[in-house]
C-alpha positions as CSV (number, residue, x, y, z in Angstrom):
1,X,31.5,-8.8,0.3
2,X,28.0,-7.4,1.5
3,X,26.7,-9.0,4.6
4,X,23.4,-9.7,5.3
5,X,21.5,-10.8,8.2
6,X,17.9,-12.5,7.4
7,X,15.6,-12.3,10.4
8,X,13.0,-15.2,10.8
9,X,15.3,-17.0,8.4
10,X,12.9,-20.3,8.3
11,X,9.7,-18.6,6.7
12,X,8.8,-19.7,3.5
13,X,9.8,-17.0,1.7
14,X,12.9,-16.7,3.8
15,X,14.1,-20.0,3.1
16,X,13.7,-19.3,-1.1
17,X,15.9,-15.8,-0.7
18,X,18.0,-18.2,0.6
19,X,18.9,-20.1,-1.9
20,X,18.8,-18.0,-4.5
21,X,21.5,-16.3,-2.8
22,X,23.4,-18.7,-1.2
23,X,25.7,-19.4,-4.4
24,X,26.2,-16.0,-5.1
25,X,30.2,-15.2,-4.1
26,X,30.1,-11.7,-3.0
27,X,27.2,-12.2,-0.5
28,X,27.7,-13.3,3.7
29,X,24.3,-14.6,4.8
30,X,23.9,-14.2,8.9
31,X,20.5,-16.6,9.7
32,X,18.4,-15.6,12.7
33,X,15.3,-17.7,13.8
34,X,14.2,-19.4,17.2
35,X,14.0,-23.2,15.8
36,X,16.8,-24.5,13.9
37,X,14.1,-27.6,13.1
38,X,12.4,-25.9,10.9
39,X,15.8,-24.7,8.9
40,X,16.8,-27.8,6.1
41,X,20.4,-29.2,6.8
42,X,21.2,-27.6,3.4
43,X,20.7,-23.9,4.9
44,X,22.2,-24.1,7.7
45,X,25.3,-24.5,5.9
46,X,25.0,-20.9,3.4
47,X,25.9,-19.1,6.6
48,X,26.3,-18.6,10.5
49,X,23.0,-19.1,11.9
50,X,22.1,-17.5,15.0
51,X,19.4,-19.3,17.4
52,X,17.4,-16.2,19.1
53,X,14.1,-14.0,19.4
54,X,13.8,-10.2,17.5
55,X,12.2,-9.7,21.2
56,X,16.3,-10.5,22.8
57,X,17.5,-7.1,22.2
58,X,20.8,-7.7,23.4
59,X,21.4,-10.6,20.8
60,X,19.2,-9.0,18.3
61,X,21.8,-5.9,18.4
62,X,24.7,-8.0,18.3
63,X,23.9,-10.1,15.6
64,X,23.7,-6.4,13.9
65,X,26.8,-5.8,13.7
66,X,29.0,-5.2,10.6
67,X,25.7,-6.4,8.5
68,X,25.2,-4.0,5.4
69,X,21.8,-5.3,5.0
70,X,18.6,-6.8,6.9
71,X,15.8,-8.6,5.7
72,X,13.2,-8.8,8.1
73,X,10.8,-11.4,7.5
74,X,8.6,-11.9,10.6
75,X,5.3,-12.0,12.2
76,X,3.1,-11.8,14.9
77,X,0.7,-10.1,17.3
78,X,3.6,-8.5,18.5
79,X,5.0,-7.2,15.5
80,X,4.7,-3.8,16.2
81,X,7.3,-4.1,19.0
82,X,9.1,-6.4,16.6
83,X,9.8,-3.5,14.4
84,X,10.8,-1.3,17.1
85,X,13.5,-3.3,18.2
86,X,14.9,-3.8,14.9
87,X,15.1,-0.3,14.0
88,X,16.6,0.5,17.5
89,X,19.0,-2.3,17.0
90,X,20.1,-1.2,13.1
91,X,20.5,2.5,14.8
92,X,23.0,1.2,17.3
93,X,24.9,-0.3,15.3
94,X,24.7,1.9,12.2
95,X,23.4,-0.3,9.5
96,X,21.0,1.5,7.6
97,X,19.1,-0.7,4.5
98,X,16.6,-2.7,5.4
99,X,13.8,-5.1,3.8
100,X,10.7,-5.5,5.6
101,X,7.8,-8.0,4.9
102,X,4.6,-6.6,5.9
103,X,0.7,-6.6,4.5
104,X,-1.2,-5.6,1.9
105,X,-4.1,-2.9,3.3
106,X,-2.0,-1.3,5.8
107,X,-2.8,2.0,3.9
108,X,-6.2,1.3,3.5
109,X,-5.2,1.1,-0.5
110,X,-6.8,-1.9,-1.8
111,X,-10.0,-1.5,-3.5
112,X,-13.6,-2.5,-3.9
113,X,-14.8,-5.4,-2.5
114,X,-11.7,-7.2,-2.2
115,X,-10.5,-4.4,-0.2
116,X,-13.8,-5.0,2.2
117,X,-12.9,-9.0,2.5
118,X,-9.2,-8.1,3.1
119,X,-9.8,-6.1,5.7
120,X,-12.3,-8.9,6.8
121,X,-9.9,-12.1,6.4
122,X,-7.2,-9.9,8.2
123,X,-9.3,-8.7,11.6
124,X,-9.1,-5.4,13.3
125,X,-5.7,-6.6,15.4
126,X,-3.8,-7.6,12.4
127,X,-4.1,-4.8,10.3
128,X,-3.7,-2.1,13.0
129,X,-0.2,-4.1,14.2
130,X,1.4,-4.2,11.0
131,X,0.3,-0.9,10.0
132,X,2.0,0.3,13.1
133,X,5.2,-1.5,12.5
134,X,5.3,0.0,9.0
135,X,5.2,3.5,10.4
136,X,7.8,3.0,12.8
137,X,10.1,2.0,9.8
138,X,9.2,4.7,7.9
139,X,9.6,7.2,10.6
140,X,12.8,6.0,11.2
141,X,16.0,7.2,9.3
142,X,16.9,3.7,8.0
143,X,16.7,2.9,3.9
144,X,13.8,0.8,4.1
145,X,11.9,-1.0,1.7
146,X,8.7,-2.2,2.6
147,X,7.2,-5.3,0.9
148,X,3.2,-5.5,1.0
149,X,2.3,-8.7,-0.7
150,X,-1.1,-10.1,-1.9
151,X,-2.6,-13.2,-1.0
152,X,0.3,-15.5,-1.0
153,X,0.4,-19.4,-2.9
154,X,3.3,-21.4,-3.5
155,X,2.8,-21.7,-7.4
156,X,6.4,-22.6,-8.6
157,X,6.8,-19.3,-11.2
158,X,7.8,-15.7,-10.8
159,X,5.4,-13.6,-12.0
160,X,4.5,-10.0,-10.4
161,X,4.1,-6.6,-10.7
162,X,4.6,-3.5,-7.9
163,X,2.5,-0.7,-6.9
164,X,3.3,2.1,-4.8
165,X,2.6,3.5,-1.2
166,X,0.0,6.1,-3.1
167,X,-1.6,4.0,-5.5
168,X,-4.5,1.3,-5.3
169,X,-3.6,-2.1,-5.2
170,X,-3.7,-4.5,-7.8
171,X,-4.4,-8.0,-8.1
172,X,-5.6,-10.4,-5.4
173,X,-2.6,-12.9,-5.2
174,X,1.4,-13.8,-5.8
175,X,3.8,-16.4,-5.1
176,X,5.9,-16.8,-2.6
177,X,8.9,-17.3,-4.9
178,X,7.9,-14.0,-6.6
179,X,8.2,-12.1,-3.4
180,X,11.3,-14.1,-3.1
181,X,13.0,-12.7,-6.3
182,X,11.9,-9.0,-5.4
183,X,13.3,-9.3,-2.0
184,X,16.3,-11.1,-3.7
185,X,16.4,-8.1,-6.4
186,X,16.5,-5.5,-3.7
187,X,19.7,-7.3,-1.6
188,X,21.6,-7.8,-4.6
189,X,20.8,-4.1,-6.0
190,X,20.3,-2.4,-2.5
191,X,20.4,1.2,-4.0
192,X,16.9,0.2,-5.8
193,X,13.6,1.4,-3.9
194,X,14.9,3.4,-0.9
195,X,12.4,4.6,1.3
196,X,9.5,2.9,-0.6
197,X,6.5,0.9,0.4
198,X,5.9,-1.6,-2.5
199,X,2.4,-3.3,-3.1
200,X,3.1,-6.7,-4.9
201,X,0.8,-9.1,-6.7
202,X,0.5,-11.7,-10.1
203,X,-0.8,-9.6,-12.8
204,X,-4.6,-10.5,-14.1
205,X,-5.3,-11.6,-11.1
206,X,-8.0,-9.3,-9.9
207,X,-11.5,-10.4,-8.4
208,X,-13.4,-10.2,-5.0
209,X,-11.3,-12.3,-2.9
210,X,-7.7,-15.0,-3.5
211,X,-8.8,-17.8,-5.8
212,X,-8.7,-20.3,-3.3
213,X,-11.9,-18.9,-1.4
């Protein structure tokens, strides 16, 4: 049985890792998020849910403990900090592999004009946060995979294709459910992508800016 604690388990993408793990036998899902509103009836009941803030230390450690896994999938002008108290928190108790959503253009790897209207879209605050919180991950000693998606849509298909950390971004978009099967990928098959920073978008998608502007 691998235990695995989802962080900011009502997000969109959160919520479709959920159920495409929930049936799966040999998987103990531990949800943590601060509004059990927003968290259907139905997911409430593929695990222990745990009502509480990344920024409560004290429950953010305990729910740590004897998880194999965390998926952090959280944001935030405060994400930085957010990232520092989960890697704190897996140190303590010893859990190692982690999956962290972050942004595309944290490296300054996306190209060409859509590269100039990220940056734009995204502002000087949220691009210097996230980039932050990504460094403090990979400074860390945890088995990290970091998740930089494209522009995202809610298209009802899995589609994508992965860059790394060193390579220019491709593509201006992907769907959330696509994200959601990587992520999914990674907990089922956690010795995939250690210590790797993974650009992720729909193929043929290139341009100057997602479709929808």
């Amino acid at each position: 049985m691998r235990n695995v604690l989802i962080l900011g388990a009502s997000g969109k993408i959160a919520l479709l890792v959920e159920e495409m793990l929930h049936s799966r036998t040999d998987i103990h899902l531990t949800l943590y998020l601060r509004h059990l509103a927003k968290l259907p009836d139905k997911n409430q009941a593929w695990g222990q849910v745990i009502l509480g803030d990344v920024m409560d230390t004290k429950l953010l450690t305990q729910a740590m403990e004897h998880q194999d896994l965390v998926y952090a999938n959280l944001a935030g002008e405060n994400i930085f900090q957010q990232a520092q108290n989960v890697v704190t928190a897996m140190q303590q108790q010893q859990v190692r592999r982690l999956v962290w959503i972050s942004t595309l253009g944290i490296y300054n790897e996306v190209p060409g004009n859509f590269g100039k209207w990220n940056n734009k879209m995204l502002g000087e605050s949220y691009l210097p946060n996230y980039k932050k919180a990504a460094a403090t991950i990979e400074a860390s000693n945890l088995d990290y995979t970091i998740i930089r998606p494209a522009w995202l849509q809610d298209l009802d298909e899995v589609d994508y294709e992965i860059t790394t950390k060193d390579e220019p971004f491709k593509g201006t978009e992907v769907s959330r459910k696509s994200v959601a099967s990587l992520v999914t990928k990674i907990i089922t098959q956690p010795q995939q992508y250690i210590q790797q920073s993974l650009g992720v978008n729909k193929p043929h998608t290139a341009g100057e800016r997602a479709s929808w502007y």
